[in-house]
C-alpha positions as CSV (number, residue, x, y, z in Angstrom):
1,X,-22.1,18.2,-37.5
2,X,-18.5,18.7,-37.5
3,X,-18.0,19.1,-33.8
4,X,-20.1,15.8,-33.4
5,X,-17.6,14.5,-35.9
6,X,-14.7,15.8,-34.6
7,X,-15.7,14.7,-30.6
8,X,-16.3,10.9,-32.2
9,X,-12.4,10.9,-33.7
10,X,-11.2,12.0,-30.2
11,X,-13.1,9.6,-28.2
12,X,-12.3,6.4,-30.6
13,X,-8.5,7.9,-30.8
14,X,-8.5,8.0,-26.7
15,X,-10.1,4.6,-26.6
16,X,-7.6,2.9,-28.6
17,X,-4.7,4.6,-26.8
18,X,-6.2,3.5,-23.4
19,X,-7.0,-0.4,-25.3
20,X,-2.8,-0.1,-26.0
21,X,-2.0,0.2,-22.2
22,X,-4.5,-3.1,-21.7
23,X,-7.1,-1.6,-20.4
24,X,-10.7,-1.4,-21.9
25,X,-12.4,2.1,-21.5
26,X,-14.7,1.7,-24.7
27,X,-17.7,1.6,-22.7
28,X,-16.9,3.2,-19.9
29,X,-19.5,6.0,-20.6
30,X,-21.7,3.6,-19.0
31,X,-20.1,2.2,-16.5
32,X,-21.5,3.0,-12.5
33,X,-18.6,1.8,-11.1
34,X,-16.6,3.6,-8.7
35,X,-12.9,2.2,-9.3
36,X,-13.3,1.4,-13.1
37,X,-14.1,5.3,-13.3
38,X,-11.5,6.3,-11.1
39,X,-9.1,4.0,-13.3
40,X,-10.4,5.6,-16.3
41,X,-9.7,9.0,-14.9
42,X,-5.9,8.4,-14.0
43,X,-4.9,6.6,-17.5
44,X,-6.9,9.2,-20.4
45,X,-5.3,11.8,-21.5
46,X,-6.1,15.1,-20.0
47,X,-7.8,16.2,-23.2
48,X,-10.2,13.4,-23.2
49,X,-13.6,15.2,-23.5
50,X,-15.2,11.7,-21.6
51,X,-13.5,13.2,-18.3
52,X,-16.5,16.0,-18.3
53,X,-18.8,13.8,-18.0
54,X,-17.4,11.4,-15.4
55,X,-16.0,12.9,-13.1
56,X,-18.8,14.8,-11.9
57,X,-20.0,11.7,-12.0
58,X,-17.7,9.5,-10.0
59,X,-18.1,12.3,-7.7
60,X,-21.1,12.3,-6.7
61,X,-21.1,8.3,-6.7
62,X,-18.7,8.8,-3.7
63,X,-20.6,11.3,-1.8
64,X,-23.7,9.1,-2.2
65,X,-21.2,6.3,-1.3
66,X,-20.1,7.5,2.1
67,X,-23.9,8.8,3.1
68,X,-25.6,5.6,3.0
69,X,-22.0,3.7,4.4
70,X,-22.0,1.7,7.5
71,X,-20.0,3.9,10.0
72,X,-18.0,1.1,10.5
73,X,-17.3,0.9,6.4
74,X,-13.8,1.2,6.3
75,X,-13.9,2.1,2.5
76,X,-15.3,5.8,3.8
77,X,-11.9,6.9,4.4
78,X,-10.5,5.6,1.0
79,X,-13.1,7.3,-0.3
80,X,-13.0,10.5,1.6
81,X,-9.6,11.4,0.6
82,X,-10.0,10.5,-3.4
83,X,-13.2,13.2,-3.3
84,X,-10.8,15.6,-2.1
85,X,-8.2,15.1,-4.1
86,X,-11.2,15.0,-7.4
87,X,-12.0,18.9,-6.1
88,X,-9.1,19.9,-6.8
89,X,-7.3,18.2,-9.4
90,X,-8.2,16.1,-12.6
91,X,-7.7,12.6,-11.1
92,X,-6.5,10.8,-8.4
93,X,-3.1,10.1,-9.7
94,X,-0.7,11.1,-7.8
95,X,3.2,11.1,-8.3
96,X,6.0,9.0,-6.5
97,X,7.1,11.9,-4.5
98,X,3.7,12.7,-3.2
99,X,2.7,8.9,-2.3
100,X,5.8,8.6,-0.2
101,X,4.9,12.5,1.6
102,X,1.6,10.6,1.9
103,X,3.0,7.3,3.5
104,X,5.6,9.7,5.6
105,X,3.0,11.3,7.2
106,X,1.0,8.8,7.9
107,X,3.7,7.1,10.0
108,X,4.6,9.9,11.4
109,X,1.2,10.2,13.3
110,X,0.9,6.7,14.0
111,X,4.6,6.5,16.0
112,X,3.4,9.9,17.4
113,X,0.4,8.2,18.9
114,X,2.3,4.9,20.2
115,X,5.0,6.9,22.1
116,X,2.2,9.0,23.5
117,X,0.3,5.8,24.9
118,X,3.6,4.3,25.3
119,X,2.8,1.0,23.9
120,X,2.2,-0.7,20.1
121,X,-0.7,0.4,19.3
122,X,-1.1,-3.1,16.4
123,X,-4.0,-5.5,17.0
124,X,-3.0,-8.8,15.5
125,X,-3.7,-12.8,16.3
126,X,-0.5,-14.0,17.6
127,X,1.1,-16.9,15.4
128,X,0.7,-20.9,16.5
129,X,2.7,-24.0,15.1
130,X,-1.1,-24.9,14.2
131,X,-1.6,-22.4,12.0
132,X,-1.3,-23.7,8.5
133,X,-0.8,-22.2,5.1
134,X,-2.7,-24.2,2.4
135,X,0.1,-24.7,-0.2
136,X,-2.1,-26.6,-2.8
137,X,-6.3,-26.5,-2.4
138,X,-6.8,-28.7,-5.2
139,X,-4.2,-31.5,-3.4
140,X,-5.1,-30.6,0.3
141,X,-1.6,-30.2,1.3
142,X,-0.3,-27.8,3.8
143,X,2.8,-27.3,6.0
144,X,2.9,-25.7,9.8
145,X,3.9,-22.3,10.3
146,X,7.6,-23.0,11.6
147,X,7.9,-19.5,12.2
148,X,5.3,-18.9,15.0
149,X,7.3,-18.5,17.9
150,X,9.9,-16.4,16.3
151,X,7.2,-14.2,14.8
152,X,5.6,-13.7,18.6
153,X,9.2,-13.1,20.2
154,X,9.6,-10.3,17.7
155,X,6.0,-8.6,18.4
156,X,6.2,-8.9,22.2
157,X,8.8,-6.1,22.9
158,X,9.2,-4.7,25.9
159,X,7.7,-0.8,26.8
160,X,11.3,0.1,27.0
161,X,12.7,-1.4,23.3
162,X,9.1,-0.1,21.9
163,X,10.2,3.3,22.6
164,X,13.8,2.9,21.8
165,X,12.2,1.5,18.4
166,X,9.7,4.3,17.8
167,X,12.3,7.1,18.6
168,X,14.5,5.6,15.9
169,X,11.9,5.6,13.4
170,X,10.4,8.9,14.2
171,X,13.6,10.4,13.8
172,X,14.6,8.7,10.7
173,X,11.2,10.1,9.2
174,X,11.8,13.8,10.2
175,X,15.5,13.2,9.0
176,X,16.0,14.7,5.0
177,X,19.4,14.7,5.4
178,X,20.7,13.1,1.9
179,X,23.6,11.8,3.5
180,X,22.1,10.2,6.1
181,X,23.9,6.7,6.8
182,X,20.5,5.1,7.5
183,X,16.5,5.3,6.0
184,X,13.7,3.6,7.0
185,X,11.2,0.9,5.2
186,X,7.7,0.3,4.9
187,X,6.6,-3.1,4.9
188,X,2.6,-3.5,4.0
189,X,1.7,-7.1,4.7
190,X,-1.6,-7.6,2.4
191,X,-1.9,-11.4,2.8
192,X,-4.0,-12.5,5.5
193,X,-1.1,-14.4,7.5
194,X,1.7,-13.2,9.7
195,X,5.0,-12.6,8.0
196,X,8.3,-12.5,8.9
197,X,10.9,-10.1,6.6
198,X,14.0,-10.4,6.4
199,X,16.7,-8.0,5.0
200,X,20.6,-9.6,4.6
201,X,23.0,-7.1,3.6
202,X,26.9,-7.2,2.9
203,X,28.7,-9.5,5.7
204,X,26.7,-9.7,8.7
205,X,24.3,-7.5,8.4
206,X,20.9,-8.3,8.7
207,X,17.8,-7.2,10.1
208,X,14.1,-8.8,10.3
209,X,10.7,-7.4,10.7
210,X,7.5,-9.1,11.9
211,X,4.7,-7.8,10.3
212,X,0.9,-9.0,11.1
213,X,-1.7,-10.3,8.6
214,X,-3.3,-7.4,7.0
215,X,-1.0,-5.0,8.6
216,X,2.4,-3.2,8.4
217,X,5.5,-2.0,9.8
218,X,8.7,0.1,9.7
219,X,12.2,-0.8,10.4
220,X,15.0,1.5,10.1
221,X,18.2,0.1,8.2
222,X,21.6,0.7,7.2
223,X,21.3,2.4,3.2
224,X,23.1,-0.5,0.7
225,X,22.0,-3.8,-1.1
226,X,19.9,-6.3,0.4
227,X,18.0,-9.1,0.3
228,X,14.5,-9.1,0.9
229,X,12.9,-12.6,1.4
230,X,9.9,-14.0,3.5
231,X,7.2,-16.9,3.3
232,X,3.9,-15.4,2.8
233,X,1.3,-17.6,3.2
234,X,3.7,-20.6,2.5
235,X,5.0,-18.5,-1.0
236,X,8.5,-17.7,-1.0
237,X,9.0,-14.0,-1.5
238,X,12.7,-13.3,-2.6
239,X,13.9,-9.8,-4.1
240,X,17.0,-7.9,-4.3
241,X,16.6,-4.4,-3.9
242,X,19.2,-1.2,-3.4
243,X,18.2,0.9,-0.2
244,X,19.5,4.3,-0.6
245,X,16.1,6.0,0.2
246,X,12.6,5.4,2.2
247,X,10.4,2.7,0.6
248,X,7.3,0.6,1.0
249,X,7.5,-2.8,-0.2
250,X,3.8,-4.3,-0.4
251,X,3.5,-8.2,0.0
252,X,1.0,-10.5,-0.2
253,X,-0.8,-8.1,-3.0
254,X,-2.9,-9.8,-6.0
């Protein structure tokens, strides 16, 4: 009876802490859903005796998940790699030193492959002047995309300024070199329109970066202060930010 008692007072004492952090795990014992489990998993406390129970449960959700998936599901991968990660570790959480060896290797594979077929290897819609971002749905209104033709005269480089491009960022990535005058940045363009970033520094220094709708891409730049702006989706995005190391700025995100 004790133990019963003892396991209640740990559950309602892990539930309120996870309630302070905004997030609602009272009934998660119940729940059947992969990401609110997964959540769940990343914000309890390691001694939480719920974890146990699910995540042998989220577990096998996923396997079941990725047998019955369209082979074209593109949630599969996702899903692949947070079952692995669950085999050998308590969560999926990972820290900000291991998302960006993540990200790093990622791009490292994907520059690899483009300066081995010696051409982009990014499938996008090119931008037109008639392509509209809906600024207000309730009023109707909208405005063109004034920055069609710049945003296709950026993506159509030639084979020879691709692989000028790609070398630069390949090297950038293999490059830990503390004191390195230059790092690269991620841009991950979540939004479903093309984007155009842009990156003003001290004087004249400035740099831009097309990046498709539902896409990304790297830039390497000069380490210092910038700022970041770009209209995503007809939203202004504005953000000062200090560059002294690789990052990934996501846009267009809920």
């Amino acid at each position: 009876m004790k133990q019963v008692l003892l396991l209640l007072c740990c559950m309602f004492f892990f539930t309120m802490s996870a309630q302070k952090k905004g997030k609602d795990y009272s009934n998660i014992l119940k729940s059947n859903n992969i990401y609110e489990i997964n959540a769940f998993l990343r914000d309890a406390h390691p001694d939480d005796p719920r974890r146990s129970v699910l995540k042998p449960r989220v577990m096998e959700m996923m396997k079941e998940y990725i047998k019955n998936a369209h082979p074209a599901d593109q949630k599969v991968k996702d899903m692949q790699e947070m079952l692995a990660m669950l085999r050998r570790r308590p969560s999926t959480k990972i820290t900000f030193d291991e998302m960006n060896a993540i990200i790093k290797q990622k791009q490292i594979a994907k520059y690899k492959a483009e300066l081995a077929a010696k051409q982009p290897t990014t499938v996008y819609t090119p931008s037109t002047a008639q392509n509209t971002f809906v600024v207000n749905a309730a009023a109707n209104m909208a405005i063109p995309n004034a920055e069609a033709e710049e945003f296709n005269m950026l993506m159509a480089v030639s084979p020879i300024e691709h692989k000028n491009k790609t070398v630069k960022i390949l090297n950038s990535l293999f490059d830990n070199d503390p004191n390195a005058k230059e790092c690269i940045v991620l841009i991950q363009n979540k939004s479903d329109c093309n984007i155009i970033v842009r990156m003003e520094g001290v004087g004249t220094t400035k740099y831009r970066l097309a990046v498709p709708a539902q896409g990304e891409g790297s830039i390497v730049i000069e380490k210092g202060q910038y700022l970041f702006t770009s209209l995503v989706c007809g939203a202004q995005y504005a953000s000062q930010k200090t560059i002294q190391r690789p990052i990934m700025v996501a846009l267009g995100s809920q």
